[in-house]
N, C-alpha and C positions, 0 to 999 in steps of 0.2 A: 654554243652548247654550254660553256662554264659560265656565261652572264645569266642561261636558264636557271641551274643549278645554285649562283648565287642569289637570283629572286627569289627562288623557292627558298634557302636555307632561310633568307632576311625575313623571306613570311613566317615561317615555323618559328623563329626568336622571337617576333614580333608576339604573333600569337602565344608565345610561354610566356612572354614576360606581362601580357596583360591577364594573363591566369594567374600568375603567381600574386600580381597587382591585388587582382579583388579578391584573392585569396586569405591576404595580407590583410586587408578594409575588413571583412567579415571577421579576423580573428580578434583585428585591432577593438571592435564594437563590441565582440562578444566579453573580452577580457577585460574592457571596462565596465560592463554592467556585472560582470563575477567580484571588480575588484571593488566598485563602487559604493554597492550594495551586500554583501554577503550575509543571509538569515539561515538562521534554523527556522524550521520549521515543522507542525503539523498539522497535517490537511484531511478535511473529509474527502474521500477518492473515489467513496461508492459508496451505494444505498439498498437497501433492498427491503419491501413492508412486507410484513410477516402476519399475517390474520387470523394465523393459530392460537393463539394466547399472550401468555407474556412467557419469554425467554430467560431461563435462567444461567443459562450454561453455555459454553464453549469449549469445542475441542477440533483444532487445525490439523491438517495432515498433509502429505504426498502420494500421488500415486502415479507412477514412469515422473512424466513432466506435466504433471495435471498438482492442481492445488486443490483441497479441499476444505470444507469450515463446514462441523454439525453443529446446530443450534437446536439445542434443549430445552424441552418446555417445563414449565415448573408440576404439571400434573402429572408428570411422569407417562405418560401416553404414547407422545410422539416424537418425530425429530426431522428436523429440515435439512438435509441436505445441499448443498451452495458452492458449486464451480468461481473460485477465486484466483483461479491462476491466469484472469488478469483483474487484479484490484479494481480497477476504472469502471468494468463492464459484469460485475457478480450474477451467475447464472442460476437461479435453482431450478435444480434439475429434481427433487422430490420430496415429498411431504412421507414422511412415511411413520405407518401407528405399528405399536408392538403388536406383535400376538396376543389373540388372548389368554386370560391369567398373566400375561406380564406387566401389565398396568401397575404403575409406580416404580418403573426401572428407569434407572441413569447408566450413563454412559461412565466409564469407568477410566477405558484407553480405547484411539484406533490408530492404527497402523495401513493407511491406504484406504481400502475398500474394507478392511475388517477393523469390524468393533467388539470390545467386551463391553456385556452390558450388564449389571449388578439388579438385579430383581427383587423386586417385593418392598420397598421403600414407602414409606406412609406419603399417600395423597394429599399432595399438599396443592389449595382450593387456587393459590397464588402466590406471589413471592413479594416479599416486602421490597418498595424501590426503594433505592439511598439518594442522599441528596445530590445537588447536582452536579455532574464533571463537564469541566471547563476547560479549554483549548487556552492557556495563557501565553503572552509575548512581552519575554523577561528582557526585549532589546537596551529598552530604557528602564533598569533594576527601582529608581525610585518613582516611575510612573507606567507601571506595568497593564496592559490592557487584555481584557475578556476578547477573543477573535471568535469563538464559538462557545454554546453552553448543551449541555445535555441536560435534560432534567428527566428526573421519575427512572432511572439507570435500574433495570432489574440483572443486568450480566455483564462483565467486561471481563476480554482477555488480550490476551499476545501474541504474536507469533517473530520471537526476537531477529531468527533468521531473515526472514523478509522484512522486517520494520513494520510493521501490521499490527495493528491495535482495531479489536475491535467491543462494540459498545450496543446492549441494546435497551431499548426505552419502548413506550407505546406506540413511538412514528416507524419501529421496525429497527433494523441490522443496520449498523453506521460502517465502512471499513474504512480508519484514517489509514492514513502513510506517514512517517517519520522522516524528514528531508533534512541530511546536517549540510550545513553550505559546506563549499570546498574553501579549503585556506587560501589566502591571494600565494600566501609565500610560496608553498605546494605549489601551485597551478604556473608560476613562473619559475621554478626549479625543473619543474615535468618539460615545460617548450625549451628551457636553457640544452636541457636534455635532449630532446629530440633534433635540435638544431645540430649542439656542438660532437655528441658521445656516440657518432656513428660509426 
């Protein structure tokens, strides 16, 4: 009976210690491409074409645990509605036109699901674009390269909380992401931590 009891224990050691093994391989791989490489970064994350006009405006909100983004059109007419809560997969959920006699209102503030909307604004036929914005990569400061360009920009905004920049042009709604690498130092202070400070 205690030679059972010792196979079994020797199996169960066995078994943890090759858990712990490729446990160990996986953190080892992952902490050299963190230490290796470390970038900032920002990336286009979502897209979404817009056929109403051209877009002038932006305004980010919350509502419970839903994100939302109105995209304003420069006739003052309408407004796109855009489920962003998750960046990656941007949903519009509706195009929607003012009432009428409201034509020429902008969005002022919203707070969730309600907006203030400032009415009677002269129609304007379209928005002037500015020139182009560009995704730059300051790795190497005296050979710095373009990773993306915007051109013909009629609106960009932020949303600082979530790292969300977003951009629109005539290919429609850009949403980047803002990605700041992690420090190597940090990230081996954080497992020194978790190892020894239990």
């Amino acid at each position: 009976m205690q030679l059972a009891h010792f196979k079994s224990l020797s199996f169960t050691l066995v078994i943890g210690l090759l858990a712990v093994s490729s446990i160990a391989q996986g953190r080892d791989k992952r902490e050299k491409a963190t230490l290796e490489n470390p970038r900032d970064a920002i990336e286009v994350t979502g897209h979404v074409a817009v056929p109403n006009g051209v877009v002038h405006g932006f305004h980010a909100t919350q509502h419970y645990s839903s994100y939302y983004l109105y995209a304003e059109y420069a006739d003052g007419k309408k407004v796109t509605l855009i489920d962003i809560t998750k960046p990656n997969l941007p949903v519009v959920l509706a195009d929607v036109t003012y009432p009428t006699g409201s034509e020429g209102s902008s969005i002022v503030a919203v707070a969730g699901t309600a907006v203030l909307v400032e009415g009677q604004k002269p129609v304007v036929s379209g928005a002037p674009a500015s020139g182009p914005v560009r995704i730059m990569d300051y790795t190497d400061p005296q050979n710095p390269k373009t990773v993306r360009e915007f051109s013909g920009v009629t609106a960009m905004s932020r949303d600082d909380r979530r790292g969300l920049i977003f951009i629109a042009n005539s290919e429609g709604i850009w949403i980047l992401h803002q990605n700041f690498a992690l420090d190597p130092e940090v990230e081996k202070e954080y497992e020194r931590r978790l190892l020894y400070d239990r």
